[in-house]
Structures are given as structure tokens and as C-alpha cells.
C-alpha positions as CSV (number, residue, x, y, z in Angstrom):
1,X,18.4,-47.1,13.7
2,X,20.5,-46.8,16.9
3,X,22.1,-50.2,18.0
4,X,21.2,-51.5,21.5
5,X,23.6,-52.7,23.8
6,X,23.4,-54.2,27.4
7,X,26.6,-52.9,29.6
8,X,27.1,-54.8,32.5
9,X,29.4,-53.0,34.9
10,X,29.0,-52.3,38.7
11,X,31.7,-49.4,38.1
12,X,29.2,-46.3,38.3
13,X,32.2,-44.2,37.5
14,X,33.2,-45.9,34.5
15,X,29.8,-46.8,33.1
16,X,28.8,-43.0,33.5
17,X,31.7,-42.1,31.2
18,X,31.1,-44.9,28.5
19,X,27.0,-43.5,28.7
20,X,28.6,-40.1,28.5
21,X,31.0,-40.8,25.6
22,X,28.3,-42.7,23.7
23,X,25.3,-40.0,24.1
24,X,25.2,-38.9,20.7
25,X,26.2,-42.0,18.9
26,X,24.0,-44.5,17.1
27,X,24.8,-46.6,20.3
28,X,21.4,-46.8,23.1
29,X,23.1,-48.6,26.0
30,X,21.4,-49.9,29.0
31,X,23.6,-50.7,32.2
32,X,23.0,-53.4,34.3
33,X,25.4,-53.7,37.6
34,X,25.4,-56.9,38.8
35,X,24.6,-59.0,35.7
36,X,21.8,-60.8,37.7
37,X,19.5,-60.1,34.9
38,X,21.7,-59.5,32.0
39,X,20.5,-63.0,30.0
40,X,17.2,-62.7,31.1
41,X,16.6,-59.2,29.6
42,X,19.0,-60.2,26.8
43,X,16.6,-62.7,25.7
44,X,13.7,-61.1,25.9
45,X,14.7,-58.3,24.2
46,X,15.2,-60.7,21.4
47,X,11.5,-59.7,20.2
48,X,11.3,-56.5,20.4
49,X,11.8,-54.2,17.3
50,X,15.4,-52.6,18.5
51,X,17.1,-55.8,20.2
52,X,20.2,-56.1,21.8
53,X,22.9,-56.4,19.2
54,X,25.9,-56.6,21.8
55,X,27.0,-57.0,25.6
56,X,30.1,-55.2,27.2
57,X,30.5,-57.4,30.5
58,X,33.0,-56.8,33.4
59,X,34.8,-60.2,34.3
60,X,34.2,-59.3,37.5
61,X,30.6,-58.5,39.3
62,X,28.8,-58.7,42.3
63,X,26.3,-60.9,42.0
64,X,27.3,-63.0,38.8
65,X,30.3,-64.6,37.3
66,X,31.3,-62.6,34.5
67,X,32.8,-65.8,32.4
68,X,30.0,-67.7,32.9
69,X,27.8,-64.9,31.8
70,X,29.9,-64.4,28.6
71,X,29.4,-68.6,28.4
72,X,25.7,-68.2,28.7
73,X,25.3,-65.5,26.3
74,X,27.4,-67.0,23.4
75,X,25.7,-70.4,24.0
76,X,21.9,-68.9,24.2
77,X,22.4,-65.8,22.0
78,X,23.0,-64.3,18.8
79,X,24.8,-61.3,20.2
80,X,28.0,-60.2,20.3
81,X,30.1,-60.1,23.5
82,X,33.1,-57.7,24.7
83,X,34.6,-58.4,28.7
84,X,36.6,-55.7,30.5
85,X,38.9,-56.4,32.9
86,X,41.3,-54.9,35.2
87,X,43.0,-58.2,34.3
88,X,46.0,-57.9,31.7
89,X,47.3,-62.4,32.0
90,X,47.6,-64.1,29.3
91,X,45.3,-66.5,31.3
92,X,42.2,-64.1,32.3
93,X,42.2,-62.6,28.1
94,X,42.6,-66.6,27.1
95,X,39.7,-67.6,30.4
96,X,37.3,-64.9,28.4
97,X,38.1,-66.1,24.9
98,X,37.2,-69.8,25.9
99,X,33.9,-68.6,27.2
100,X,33.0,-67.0,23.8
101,X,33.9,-63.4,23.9
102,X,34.3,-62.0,21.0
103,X,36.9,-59.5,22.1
104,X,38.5,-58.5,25.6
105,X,39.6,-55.0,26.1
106,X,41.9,-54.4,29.7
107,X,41.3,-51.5,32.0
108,X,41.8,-48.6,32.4
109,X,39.3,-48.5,29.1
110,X,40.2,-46.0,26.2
111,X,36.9,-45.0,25.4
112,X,37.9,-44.4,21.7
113,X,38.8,-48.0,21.5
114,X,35.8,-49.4,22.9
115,X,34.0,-47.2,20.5
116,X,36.0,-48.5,17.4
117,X,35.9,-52.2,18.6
118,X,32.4,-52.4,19.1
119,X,32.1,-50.5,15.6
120,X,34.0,-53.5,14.3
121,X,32.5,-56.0,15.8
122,X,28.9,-54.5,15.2
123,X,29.7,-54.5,11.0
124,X,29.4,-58.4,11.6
125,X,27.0,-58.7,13.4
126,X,23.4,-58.9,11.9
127,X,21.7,-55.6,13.2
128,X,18.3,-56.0,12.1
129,X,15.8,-58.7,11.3
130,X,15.4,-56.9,7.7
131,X,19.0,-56.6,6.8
132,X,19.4,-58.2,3.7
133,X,21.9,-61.4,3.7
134,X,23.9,-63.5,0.9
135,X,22.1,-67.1,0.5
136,X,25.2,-68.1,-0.4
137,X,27.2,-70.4,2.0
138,X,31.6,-71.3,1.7
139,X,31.1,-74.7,1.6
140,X,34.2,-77.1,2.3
141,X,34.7,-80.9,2.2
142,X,31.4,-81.4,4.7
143,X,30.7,-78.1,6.4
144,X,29.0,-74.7,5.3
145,X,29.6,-71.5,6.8
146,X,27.6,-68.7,6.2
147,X,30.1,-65.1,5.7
148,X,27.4,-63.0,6.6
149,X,26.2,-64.1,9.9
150,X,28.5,-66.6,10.7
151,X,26.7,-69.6,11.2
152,X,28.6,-72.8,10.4
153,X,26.6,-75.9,9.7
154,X,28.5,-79.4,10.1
155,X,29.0,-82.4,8.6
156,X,26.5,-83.7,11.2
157,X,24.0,-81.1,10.1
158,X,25.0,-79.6,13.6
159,X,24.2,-75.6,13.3
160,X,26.2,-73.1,15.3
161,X,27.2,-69.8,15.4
162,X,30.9,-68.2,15.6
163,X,32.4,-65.9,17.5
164,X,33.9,-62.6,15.5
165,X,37.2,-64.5,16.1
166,X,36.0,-68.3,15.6
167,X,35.3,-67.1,12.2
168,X,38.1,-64.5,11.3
169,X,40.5,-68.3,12.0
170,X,38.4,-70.5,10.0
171,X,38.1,-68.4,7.3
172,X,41.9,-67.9,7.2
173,X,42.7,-71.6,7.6
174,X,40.1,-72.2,4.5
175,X,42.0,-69.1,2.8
176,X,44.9,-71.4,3.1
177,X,43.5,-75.2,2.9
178,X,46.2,-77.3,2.1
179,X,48.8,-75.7,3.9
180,X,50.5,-75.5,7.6
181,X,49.4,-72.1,8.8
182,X,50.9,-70.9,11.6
183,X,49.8,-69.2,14.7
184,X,51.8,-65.9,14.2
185,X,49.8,-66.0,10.3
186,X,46.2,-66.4,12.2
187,X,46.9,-63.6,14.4
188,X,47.2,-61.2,12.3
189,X,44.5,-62.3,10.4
190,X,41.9,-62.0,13.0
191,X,43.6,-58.6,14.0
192,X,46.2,-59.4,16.5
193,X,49.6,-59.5,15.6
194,X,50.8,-58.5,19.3
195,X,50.3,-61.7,20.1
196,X,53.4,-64.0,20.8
197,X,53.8,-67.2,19.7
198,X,53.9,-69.0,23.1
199,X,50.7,-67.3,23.3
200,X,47.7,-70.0,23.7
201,X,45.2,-67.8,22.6
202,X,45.3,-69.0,18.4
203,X,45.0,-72.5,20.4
204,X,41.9,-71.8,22.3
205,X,40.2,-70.7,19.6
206,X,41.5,-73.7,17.4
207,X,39.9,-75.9,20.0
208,X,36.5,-74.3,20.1
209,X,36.1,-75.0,16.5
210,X,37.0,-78.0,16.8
211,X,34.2,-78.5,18.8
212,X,31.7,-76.9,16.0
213,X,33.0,-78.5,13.5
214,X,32.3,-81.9,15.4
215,X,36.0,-83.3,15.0
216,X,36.7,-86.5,15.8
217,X,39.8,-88.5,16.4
218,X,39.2,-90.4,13.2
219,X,38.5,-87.8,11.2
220,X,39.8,-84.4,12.1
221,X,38.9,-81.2,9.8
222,X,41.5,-79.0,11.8
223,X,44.9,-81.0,12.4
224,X,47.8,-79.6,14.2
225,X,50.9,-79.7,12.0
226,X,54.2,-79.9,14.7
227,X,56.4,-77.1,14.5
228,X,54.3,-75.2,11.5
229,X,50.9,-74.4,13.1
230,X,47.0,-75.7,11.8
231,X,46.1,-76.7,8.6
232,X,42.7,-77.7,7.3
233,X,41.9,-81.0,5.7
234,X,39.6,-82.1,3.2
């Protein structure tokens, strides 16, 4: 079964090289190059037999704001999310990652890295509506997260779904429940040991669950530990 996936790129030149590098891989992708329509036909593809499992966005389009496309598609979607940019800041990769990217790749694109990213991305993802899933849940003092396709359900009975990273950190803070992990630890947990420890990155994505998890100031689940990293409570 191939695996569908929406590009949204106004570059002709590079989107006919990622069509051309992808032609006879399990990957069917459809370009869109303004990102106008990208949600729309996101979501409707949603019922069709070969939905679209992932979206490659350029930060910047034409006619639409590639953050707050990213934004709408992790908050209305189940799909996963990869932005390009020509943008190599600290600030733009961290801008994308707030917005619920799952990854952010810099350009000039390596085509064989895009290809091996969205492979790893793809293996968890949930492909197709009769892949068959754990019932089993991780469950911690009052939340439940599901390994296989990522949902986390809070202990308001709030349901959400992680980003690839979200729950590559939680799963590594849970790994290490108890404990002060620190930044440097996470990162190369979820895959990125280049980053630097001034880097805010760890932090951003520390704040986002945060959110999920439905922290508050009484009672935080993820608690900041000075000079040692995160830990997570019980």
C-alpha cells in the first residue's frame, strides 16, 4: 500500500526533484504550491481508502503562512508534519517545533534524508485504518499514553495526540521518573544530540506537554529541576 503525502512547496524546481526521487517508492505525493488548500484537502482525504499519512510544508509560501499551517494541521489532524526551510536559526527550527512539526529539515534538501526521515517518522505513524494496535496504554500517576499511536489521555480525561518528538520526551522522562533528566539526555533520546544545551528546543517541547498533560501551578506532572533539567512527578 503506497503512503500518501501532501508536499506543499511553491519551489517547482525542488518539488520536481523530491516527485522525481520518490517515483518508484511506496511514497504517492501530491504537491500543492501555495498551501491555500493544503488543510482542506488534508481533511477530506481523511475518508478516503489511501489518506494522507504526512505533510512536507515550506515555512515559507505565497498565499499561506507555513507555521500556521503546520499549527492547523497538528491541532485538526492525525498526520504527521515535516517544514523545510531555507532558514537554519535556532529560532525559525524552534518557531516550527512550537507549531507542532514533527521534524524540520534546512535547505538545500538532501533528498536521501528526507527519504529516511519521513521513513522514520511514517513507522509511527498509524498508516492504515486496519493496522492492528496494542490496547494497552503506559499509564502514570493520572495520565495514559498510548505507544502506538501516541495519544495521551489526561488526568482531566483530556485526549490528545503527540507529535513524533512530544512523545520520544515523555517517554524518556517516564523512562527516568524520579530523576532530574537533563536536556543534553532528552536530546539524544528523541534523536538529536547536535543540539546544545543553551538550545531552547528540549524547552519548547517541554512546554507543549505541559499543555497536554493539563499542568497546573498546584500540581505540576513535568517540573523543572534548576541546574539538572526536567523530571516527572508522580
Amino acid at each position: 500500500m503506497s503512503i500518501h503525502v501532501l508536499l506543499v512547496e511553491d519551489d517547482e524546481l525542488l518539488a520536481k526533484r523530491i516527485l522525481n526521487h520518490f517515483a518508484n517508492t511506496e511514497f504517492s505525493i501530491d504537491v500543492d504550491n501555495t498551501g491555500a488548500s493544503a488543510l482542506e484537502k488534508v481533511q477530506s482525504s481523511q475518508q478516503e481508502p489511501n489518506k494522507i499519512t504526512l505533510a512536507i510544508v515550506d515555512i515559507v509560501l505565497p498565499a499561506t503562512d507555513g507555521l500556521e499551517l503546520a499549527k492547523e494541521l497538528n491541532t485538526l489532524t492525525d498526520i504527521g508534519v515535516i517544514m523545510l526551510s531555507s532558514r537554519d536559526s535556532q529560532a525559525d527550527r524552534i518557531a516550527g517545533l512550537a507549531q507542532g512539526a514533527d521534524d524540520y529539515i534546512c535547505k538545500p534538501v538532501d533528498l536521501l534524508e528526507l527519504e529516511l526521515r519521513m521513513r522514520a517518522l511514517c513507522k509511527r505513524l498509524t498508516i492504515a485504518d486496519d493496522q492492528d494496535e496494542s490496547e494497552e496504554f503506559i499509564e502514570y500517576a493520572d495520565f495514559k499514553l498510548h505507544p502506538d499511536n501516541r495519544t495521551l489521555i489526561n488526568g482531566q480525561a483530556e485526549e490528545s495526540r503527540l507529535t513524533e518528538a512530544e512523545h520520544k520526551v515523555l517517554i524518556c522522562l517516564i523512562a527516568n521518573a524520579g530523576k532530574a533528566t537533563s536536556r543534553e539526555k532528552i536530546s539524544e533520546d528523541i534523536g538529536q544530540p547536535d543540539w546544545s544545551p543553551s538550545d531552547r528546543t528540549v524547552d519548547v517541547l517541554i512546554g507543549r506537554l505541559r499543555k497536554k498533560l493539563g499542568d497546573e501551578k498546584e500540581q505540576k506532572r513535568i517540573v523543572t529541576v534548576r541546574g539538572k533539567g526536567y523530571m516527572l512527578s508522580a
